[in-house]
VOVO-299204 format. One record per atom (N, C-alpha, C): residue number from 1; residue in three letters; atom name; x, y, z. Coordinates in steps of 0.001 Angstrom, whole numbers, plus 500000, padded with zeros to 6 digits. Layout:
num NUM residuo Ala atomo CA xx X yy Y zz Z .
...
END
This chain:
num 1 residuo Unk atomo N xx 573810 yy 796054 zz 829177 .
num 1 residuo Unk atomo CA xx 574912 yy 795330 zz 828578 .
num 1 residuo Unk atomo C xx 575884 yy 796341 zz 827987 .
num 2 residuo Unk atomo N xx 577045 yy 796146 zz 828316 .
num 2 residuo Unk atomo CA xx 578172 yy 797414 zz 828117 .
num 2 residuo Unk atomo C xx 578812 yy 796740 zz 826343 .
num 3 residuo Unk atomo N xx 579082 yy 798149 zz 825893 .
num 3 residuo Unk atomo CA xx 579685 yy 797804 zz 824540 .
num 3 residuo Unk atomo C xx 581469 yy 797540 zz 824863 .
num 4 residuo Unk atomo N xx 581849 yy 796695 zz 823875 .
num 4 residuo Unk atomo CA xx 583192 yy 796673 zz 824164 .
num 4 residuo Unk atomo C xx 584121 yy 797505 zz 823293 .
num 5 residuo Unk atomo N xx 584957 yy 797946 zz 823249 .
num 5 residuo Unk atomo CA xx 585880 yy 798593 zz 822359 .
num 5 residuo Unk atomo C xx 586598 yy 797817 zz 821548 .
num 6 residuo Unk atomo N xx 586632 yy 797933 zz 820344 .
num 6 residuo Unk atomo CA xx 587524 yy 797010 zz 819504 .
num 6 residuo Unk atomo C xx 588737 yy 798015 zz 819214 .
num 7 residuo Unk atomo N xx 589635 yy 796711 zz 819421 .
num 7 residuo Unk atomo CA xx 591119 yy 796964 zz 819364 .
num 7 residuo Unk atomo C xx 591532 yy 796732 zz 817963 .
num 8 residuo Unk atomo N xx 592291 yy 797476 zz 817415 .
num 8 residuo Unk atomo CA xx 592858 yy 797196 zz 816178 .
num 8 residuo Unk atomo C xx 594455 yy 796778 zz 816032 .
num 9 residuo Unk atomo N xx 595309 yy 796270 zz 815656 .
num 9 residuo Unk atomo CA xx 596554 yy 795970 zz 815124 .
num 9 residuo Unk atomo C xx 597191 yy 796975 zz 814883 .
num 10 residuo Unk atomo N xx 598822 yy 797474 zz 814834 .
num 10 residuo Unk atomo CA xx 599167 yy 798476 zz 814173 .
num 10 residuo Unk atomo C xx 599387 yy 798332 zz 812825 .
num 11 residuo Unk atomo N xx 599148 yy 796787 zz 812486 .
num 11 residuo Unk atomo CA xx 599455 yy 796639 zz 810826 .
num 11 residuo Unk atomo C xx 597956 yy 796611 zz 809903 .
num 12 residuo Unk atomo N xx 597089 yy 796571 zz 811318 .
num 12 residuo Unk atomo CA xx 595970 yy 796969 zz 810419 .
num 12 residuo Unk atomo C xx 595620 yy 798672 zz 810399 .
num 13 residuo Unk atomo N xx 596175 yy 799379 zz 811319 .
num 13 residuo Unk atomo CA xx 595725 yy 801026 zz 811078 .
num 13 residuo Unk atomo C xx 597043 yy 801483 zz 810197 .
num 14 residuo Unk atomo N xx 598118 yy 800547 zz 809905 .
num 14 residuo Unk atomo CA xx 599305 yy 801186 zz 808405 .
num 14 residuo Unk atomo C xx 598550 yy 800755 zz 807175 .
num 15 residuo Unk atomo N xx 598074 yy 799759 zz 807704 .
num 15 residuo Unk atomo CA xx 597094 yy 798989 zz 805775 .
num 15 residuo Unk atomo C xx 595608 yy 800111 zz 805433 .
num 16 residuo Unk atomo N xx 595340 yy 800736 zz 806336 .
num 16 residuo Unk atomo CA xx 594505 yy 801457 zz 806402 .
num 16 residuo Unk atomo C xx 594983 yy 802718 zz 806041 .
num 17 residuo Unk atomo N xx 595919 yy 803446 zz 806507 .
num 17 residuo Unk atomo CA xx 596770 yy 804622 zz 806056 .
num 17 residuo Unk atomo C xx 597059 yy 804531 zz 804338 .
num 18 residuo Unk atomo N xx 597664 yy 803771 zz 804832 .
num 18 residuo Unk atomo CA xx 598394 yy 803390 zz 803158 .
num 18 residuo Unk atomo C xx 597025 yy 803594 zz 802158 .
num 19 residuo Unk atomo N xx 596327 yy 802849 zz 802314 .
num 19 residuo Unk atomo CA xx 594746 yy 802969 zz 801159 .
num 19 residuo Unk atomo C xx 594439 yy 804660 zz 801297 .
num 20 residuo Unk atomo N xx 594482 yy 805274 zz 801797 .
num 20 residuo Unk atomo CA xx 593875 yy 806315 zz 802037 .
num 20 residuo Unk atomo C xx 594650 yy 807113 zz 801013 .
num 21 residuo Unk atomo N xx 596510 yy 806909 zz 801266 .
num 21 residuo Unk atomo CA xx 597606 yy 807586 zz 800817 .
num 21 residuo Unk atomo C xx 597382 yy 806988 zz 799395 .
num 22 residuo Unk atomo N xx 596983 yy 805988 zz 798612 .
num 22 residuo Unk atomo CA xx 596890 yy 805334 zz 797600 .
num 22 residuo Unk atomo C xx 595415 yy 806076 zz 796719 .
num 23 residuo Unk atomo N xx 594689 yy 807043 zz 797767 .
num 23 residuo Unk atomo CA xx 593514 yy 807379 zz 796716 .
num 23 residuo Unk atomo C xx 592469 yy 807037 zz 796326 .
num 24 residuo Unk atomo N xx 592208 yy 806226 zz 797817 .
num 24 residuo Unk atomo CA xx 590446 yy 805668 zz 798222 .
num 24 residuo Unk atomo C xx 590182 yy 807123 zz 799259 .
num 25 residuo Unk atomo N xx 588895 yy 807252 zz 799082 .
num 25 residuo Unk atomo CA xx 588112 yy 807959 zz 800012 .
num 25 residuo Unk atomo C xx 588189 yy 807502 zz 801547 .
num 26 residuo Unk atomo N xx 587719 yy 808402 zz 802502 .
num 26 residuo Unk atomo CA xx 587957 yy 807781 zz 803706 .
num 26 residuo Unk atomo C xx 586326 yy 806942 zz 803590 .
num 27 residuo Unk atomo N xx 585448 yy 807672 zz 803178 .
num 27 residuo Unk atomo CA xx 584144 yy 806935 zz 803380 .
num 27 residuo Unk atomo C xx 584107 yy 805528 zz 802675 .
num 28 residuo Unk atomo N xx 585270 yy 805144 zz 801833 .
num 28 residuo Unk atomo CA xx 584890 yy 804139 zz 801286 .
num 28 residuo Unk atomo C xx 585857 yy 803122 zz 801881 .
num 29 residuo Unk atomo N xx 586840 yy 803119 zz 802590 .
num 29 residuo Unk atomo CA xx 587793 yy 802649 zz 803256 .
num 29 residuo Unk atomo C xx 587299 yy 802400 zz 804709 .
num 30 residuo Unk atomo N xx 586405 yy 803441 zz 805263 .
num 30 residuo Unk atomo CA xx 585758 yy 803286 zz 806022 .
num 30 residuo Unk atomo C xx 584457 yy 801995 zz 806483 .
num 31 residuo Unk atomo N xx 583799 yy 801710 zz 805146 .
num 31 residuo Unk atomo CA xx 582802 yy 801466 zz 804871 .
num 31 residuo Unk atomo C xx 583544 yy 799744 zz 804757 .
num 32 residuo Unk atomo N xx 584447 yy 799368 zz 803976 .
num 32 residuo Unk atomo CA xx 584852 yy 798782 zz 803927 .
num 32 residuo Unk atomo C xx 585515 yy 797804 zz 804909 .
num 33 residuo Unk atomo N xx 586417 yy 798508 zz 806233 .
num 33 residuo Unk atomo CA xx 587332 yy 798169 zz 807122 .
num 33 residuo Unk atomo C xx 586054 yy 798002 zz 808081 .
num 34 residuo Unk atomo N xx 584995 yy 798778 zz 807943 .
num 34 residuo Unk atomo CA xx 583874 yy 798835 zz 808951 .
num 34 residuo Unk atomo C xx 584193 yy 799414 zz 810538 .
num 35 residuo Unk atomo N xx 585207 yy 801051 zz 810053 .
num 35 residuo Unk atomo CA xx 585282 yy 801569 zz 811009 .
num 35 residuo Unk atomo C xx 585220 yy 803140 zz 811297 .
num 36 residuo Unk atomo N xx 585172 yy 803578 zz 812092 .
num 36 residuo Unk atomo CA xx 584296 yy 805402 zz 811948 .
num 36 residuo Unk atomo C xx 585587 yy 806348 zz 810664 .
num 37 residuo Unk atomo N xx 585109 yy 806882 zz 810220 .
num 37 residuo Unk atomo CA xx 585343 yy 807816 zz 809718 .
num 37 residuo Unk atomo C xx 586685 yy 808497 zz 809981 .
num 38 residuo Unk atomo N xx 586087 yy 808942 zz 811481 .
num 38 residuo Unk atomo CA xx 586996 yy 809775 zz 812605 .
num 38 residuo Unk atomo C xx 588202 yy 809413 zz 812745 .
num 39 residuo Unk atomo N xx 587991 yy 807626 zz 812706 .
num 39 residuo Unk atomo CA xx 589090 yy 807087 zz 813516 .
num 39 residuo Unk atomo C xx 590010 yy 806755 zz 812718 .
num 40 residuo Unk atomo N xx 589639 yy 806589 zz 811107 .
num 40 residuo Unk atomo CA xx 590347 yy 806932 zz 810043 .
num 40 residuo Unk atomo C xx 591488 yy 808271 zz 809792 .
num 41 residuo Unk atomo N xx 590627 yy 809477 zz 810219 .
num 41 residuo Unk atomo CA xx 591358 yy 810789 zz 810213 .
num 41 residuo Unk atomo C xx 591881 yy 810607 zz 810917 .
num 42 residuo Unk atomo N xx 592290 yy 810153 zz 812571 .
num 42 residuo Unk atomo CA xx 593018 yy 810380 zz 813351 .
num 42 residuo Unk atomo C xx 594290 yy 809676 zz 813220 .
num 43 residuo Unk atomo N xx 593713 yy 808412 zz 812818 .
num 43 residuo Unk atomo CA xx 595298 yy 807413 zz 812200 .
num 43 residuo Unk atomo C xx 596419 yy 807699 zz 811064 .
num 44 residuo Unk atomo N xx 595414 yy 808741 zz 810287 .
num 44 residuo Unk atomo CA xx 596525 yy 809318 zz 809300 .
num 44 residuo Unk atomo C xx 597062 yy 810414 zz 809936 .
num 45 residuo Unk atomo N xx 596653 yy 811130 zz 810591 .
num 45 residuo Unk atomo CA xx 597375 yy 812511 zz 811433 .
num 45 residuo Unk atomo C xx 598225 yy 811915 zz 811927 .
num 46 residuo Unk atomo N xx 598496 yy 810992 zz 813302 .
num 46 residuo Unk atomo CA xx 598971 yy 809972 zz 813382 .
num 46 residuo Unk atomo C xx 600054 yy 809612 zz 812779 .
num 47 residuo Unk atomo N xx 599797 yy 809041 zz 812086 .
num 47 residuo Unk atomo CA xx 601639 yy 808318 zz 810473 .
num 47 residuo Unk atomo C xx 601563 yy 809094 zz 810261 .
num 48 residuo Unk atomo N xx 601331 yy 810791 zz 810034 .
num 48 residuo Unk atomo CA xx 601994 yy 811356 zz 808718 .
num 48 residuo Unk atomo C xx 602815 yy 812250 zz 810064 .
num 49 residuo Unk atomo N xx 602397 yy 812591 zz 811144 .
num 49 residuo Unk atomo CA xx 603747 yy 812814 zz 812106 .
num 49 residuo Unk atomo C xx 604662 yy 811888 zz 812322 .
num 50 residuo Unk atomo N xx 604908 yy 810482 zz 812284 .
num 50 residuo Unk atomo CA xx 606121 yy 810303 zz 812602 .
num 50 residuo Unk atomo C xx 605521 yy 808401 zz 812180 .
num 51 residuo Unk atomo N xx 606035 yy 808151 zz 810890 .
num 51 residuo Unk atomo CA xx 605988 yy 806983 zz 810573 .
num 51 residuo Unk atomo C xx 605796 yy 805640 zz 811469 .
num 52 residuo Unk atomo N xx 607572 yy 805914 zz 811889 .
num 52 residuo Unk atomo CA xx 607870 yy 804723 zz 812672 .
num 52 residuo Unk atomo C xx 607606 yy 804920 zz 814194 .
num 53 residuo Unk atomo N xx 607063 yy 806083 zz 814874 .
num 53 residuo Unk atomo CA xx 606275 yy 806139 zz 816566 .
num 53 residuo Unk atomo C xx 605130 yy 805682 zz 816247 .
num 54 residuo Unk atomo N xx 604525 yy 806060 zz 815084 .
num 54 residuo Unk atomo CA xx 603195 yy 805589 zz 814873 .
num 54 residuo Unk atomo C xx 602514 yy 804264 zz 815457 .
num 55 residuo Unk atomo N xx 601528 yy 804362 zz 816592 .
num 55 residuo Unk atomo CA xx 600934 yy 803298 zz 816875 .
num 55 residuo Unk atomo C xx 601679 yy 802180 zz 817813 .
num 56 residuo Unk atomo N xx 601751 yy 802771 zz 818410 .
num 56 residuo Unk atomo CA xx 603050 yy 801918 zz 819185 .
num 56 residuo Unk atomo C xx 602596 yy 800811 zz 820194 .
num 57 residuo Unk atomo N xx 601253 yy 800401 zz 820147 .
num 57 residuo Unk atomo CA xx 600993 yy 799473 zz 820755 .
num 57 residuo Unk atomo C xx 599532 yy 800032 zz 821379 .
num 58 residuo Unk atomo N xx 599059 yy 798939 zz 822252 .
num 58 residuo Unk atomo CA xx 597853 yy 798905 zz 822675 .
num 58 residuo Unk atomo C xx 598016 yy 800157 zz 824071 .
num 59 residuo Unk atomo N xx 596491 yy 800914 zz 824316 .
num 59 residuo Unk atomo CA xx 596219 yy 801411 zz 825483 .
num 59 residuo Unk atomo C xx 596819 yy 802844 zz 824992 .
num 60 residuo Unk atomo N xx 597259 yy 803593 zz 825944 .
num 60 residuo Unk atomo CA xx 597802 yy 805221 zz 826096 .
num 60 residuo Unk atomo C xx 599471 yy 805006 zz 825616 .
num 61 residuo Unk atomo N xx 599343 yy 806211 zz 824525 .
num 61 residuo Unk atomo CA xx 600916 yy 806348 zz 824293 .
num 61 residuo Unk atomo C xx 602173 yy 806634 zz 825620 .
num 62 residuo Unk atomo N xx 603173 yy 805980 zz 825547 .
num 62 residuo Unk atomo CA xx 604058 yy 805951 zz 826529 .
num 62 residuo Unk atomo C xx 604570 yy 807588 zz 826436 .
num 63 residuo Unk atomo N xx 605088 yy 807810 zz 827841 .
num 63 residuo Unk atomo CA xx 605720 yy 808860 zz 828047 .
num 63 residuo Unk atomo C xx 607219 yy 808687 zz 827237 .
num 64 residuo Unk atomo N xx 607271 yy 809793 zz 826710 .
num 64 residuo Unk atomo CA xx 609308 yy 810006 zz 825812 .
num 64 residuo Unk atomo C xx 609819 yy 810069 zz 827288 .
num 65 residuo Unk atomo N xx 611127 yy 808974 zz 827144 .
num 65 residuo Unk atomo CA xx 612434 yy 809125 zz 828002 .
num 65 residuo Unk atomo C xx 612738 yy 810494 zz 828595 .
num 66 residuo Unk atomo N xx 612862 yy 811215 zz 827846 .
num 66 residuo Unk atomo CA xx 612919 yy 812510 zz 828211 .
num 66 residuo Unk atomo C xx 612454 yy 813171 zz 829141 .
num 67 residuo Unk atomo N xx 610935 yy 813085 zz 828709 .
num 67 residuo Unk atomo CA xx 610294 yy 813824 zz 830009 .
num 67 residuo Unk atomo C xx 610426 yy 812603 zz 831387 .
num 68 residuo Unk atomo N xx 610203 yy 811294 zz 831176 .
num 68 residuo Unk atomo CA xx 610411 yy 810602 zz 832412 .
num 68 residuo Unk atomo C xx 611623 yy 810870 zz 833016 .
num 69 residuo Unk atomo N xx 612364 yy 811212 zz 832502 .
num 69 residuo Unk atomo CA xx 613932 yy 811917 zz 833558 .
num 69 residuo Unk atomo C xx 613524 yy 813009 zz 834055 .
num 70 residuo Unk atomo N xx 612860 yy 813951 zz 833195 .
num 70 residuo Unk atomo CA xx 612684 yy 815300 zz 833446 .
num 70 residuo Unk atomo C xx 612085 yy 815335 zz 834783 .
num 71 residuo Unk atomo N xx 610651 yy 814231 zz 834947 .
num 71 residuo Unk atomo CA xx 610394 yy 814249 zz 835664 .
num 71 residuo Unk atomo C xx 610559 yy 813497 zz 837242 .
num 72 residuo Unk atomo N xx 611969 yy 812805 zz 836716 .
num 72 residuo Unk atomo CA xx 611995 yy 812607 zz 838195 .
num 72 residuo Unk atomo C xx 613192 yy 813145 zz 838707 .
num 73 residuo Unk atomo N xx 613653 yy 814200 zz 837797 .
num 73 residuo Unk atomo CA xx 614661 yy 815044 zz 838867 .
num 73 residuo Unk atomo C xx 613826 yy 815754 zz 839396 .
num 74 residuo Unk atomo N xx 612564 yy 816121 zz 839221 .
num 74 residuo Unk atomo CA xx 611798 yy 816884 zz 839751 .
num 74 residuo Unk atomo C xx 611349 yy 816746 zz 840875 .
num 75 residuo Unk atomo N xx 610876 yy 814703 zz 840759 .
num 75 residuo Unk atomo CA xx 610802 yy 814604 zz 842295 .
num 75 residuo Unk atomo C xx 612035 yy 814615 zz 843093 .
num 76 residuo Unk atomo N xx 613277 yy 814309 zz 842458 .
num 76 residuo Unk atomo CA xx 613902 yy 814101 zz 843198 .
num 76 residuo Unk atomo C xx 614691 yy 816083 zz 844170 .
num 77 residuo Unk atomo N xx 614439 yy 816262 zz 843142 .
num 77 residuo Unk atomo CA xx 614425 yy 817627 zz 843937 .
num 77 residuo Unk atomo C xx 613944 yy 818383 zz 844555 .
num 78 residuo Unk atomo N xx 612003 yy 817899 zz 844617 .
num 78 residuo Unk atomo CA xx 611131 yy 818241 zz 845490 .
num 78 residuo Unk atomo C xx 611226 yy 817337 zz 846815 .
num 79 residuo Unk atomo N xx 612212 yy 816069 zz 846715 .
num 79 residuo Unk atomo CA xx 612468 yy 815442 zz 847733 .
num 79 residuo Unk atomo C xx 613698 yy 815758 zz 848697 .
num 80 residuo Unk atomo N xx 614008 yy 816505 zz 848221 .
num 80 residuo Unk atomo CA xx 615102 yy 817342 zz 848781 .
num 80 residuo Unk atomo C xx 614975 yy 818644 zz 849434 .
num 81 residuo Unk atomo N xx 613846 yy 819184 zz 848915 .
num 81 residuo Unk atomo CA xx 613179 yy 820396 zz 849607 .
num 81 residuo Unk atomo C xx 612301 yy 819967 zz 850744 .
num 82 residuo Unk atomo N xx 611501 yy 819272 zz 850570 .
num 82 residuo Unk atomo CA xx 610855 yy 818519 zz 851546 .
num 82 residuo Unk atomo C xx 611535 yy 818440 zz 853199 .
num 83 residuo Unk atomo N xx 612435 yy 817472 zz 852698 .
num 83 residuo Unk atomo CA xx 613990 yy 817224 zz 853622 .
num 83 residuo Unk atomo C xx 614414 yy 818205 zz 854727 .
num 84 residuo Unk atomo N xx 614589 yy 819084 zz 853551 .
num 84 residuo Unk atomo CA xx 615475 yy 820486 zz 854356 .
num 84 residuo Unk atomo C xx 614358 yy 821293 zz 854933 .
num 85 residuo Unk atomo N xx 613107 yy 821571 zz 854241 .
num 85 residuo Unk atomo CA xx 611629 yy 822237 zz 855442 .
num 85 residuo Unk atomo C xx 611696 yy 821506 zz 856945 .
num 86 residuo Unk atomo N xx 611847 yy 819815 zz 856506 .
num 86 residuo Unk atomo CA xx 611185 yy 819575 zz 857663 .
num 86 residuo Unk atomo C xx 612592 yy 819196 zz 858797 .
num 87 residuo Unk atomo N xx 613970 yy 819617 zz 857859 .
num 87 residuo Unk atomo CA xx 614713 yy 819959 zz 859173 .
num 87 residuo Unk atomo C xx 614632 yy 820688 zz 859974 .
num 88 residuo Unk atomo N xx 613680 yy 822306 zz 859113 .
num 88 residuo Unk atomo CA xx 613932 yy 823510 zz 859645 .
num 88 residuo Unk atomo C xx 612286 yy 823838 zz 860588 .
num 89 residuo Unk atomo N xx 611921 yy 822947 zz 860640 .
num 89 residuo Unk atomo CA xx 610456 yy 822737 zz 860921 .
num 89 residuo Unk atomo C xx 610595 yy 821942 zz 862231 .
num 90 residuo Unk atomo N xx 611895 yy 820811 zz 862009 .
num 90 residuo Unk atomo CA xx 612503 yy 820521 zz 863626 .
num 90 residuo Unk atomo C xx 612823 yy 821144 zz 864513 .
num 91 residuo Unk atomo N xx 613809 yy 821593 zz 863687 .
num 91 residuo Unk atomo CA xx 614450 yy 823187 zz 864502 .
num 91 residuo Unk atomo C xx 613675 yy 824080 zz 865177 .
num 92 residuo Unk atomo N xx 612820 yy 824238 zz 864504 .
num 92 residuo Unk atomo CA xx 611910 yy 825498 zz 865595 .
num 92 residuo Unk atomo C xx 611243 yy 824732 zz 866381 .
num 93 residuo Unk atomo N xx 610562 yy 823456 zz 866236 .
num 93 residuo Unk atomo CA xx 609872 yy 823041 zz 867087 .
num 93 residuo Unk atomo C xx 611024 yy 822692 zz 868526 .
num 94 residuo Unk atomo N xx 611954 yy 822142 zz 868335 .
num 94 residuo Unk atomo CA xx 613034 yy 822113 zz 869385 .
num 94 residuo Unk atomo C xx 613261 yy 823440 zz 870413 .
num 95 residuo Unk atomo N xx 613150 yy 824448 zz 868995 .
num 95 residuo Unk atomo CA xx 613386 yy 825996 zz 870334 .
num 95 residuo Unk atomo C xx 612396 yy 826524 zz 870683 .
num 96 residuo Unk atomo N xx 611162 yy 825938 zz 870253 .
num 96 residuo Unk atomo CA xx 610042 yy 826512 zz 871416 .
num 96 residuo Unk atomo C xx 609768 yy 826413 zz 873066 .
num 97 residuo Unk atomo N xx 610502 yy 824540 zz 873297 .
num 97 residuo Unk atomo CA xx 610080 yy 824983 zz 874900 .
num 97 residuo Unk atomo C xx 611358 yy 825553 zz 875432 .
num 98 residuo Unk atomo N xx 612254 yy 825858 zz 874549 .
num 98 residuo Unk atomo CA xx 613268 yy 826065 zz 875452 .
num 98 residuo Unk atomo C xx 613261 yy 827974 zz 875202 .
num 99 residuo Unk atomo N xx 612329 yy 828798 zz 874178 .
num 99 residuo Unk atomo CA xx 612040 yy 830232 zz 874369 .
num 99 residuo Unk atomo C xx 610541 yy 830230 zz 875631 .
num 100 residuo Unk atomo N xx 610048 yy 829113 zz 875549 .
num 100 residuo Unk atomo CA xx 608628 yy 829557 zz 877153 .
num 100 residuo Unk atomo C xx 609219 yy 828912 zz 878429 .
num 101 residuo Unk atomo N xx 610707 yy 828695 zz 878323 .
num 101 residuo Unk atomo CA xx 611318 yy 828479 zz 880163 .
num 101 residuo Unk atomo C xx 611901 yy 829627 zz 880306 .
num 102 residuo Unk atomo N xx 611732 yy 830610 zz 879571 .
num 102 residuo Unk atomo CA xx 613214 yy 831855 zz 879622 .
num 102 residuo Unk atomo C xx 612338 yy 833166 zz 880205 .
num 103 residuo Unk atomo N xx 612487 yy 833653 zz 880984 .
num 103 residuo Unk atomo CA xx 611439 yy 834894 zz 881572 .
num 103 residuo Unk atomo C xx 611517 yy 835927 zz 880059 .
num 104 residuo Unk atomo N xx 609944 yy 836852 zz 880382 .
num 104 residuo Unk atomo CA xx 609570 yy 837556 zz 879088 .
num 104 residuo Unk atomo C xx 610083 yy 838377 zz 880222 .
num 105 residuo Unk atomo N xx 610696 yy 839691 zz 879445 .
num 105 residuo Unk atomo CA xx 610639 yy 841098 zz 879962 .
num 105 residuo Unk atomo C xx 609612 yy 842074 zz 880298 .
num 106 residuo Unk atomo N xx 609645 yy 842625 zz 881321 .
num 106 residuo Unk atomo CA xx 608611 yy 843134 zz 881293 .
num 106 residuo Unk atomo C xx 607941 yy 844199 zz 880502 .
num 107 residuo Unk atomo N xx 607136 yy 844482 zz 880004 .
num 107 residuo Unk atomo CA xx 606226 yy 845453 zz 878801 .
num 107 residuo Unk atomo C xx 607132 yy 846763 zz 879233 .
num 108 residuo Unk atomo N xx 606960 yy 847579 zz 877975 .
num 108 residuo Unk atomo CA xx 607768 yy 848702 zz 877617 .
num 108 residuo Unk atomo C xx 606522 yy 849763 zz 877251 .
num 109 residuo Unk atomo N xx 605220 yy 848925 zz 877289 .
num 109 residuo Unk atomo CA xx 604216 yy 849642 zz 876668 .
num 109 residuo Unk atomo C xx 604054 yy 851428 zz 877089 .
num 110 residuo Unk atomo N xx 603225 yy 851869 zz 876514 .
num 110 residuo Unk atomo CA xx 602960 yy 852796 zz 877326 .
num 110 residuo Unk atomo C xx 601338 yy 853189 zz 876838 .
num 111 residuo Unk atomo N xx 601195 yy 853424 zz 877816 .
num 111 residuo Unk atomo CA xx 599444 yy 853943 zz 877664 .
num 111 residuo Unk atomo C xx 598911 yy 854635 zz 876443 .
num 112 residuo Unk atomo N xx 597389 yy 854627 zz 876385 .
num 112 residuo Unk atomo CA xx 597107 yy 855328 zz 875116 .
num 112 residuo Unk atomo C xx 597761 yy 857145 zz 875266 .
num 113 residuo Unk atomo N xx 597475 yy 857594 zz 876498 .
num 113 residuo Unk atomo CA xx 597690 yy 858928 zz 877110 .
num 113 residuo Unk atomo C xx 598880 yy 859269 zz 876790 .
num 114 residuo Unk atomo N xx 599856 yy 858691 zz 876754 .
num 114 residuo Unk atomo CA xx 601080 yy 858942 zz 876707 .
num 114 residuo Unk atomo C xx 602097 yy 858732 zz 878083 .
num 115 residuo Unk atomo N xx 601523 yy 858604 zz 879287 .
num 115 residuo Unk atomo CA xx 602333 yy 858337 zz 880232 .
num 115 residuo Unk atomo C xx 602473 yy 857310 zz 880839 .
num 116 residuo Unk atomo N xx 603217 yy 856652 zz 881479 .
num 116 residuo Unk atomo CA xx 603418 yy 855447 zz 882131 .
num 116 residuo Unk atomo C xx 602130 yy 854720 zz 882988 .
num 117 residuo Unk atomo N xx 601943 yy 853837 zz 883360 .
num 117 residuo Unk atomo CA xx 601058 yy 852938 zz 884160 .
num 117 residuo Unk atomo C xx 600869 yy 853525 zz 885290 .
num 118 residuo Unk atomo N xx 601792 yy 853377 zz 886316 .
num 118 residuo Unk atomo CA xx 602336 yy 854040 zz 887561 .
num 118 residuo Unk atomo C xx 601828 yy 855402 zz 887524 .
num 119 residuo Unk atomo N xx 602298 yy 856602 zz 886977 .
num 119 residuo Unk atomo CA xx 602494 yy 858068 zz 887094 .
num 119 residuo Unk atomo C xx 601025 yy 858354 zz 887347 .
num 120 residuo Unk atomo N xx 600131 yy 858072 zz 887947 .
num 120 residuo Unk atomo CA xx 598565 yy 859039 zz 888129 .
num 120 residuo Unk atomo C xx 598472 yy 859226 zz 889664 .
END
C-alpha cells in the first residue's frame, strides 16, 4: 500500500512561516502543524528569498519568463542550423553520382623504388 503525499496550501506554509518569525521553535510548530521539521526549514528559506514568489502553487516551481525565451531562441536557432546542415548534406549527396560518372585520372603514383611501373 503506497503512502500518499500531503499537499499543503500556500496560506498554510505563510501561517507557518510567520509562527516561526513570531518566536516558536520549529520543533514546536512542527509538532503542532504535525509536519517534518525539514519541511519547516525549507519553507522559511523559501519566504525569506522572495515573499511574494513564495509558494506559488502546487507541483514543481514554474520556469521565469526569461529563461523560457531564452530558451526558445535557442531552439529556434538550433532549428536553423539544423536547416542549413541538411541543405549542405543535400548538396553533397546530389554531387556524388555526378563525381563517379566523371573518369578518375590515371595514378601519378610511383613505386616504393623510386621509378615508374613500366621502366624494368
Amino acid at each position: 500500500m503506497g503512502l500518499s503525499r500531503q499537499r499543503f496550501t500556500r496560506e498554510f506554509k505563510i501561517t507557518a512561516v510567520r509562527r516561526l518569525q513570531q518566536g516558536e521553535t520549529v520543533a514546536v510548530v512542527a509538532r503542532a502543524l504535525e509536519v517534518n521539521p525539514g519541511l519547516l526549514h525549507r519553507w522559511r528559506e523559501e519566504y525569506q528569498q522572495g515573499p511574494k514568489k513564495a509558494f506559488p502553487g502546487s507541483g514543481r516551481r514554474g520556469i521565469e519568463p526569461d529563461r523560457v525565451a531564452q530558451l526558445e531562441r535557442k531552439i529556434g536557432q538550433q532549428a536553423l542550423e539544423i536547416d542549413f546542415l541538411k541543405g549542405c548534406l543535400q548538396s553533397i549527396e546530389e554531387q556524388r553520382p555526378l563525381q563517379a560518372r566523371q573518369p578518375q585520372p590515371p595514378s601519378t603514383r610511383k613505386s616504393k623504388n623510386g621509378e615508374g611501373e613500366g621502366s624494368r
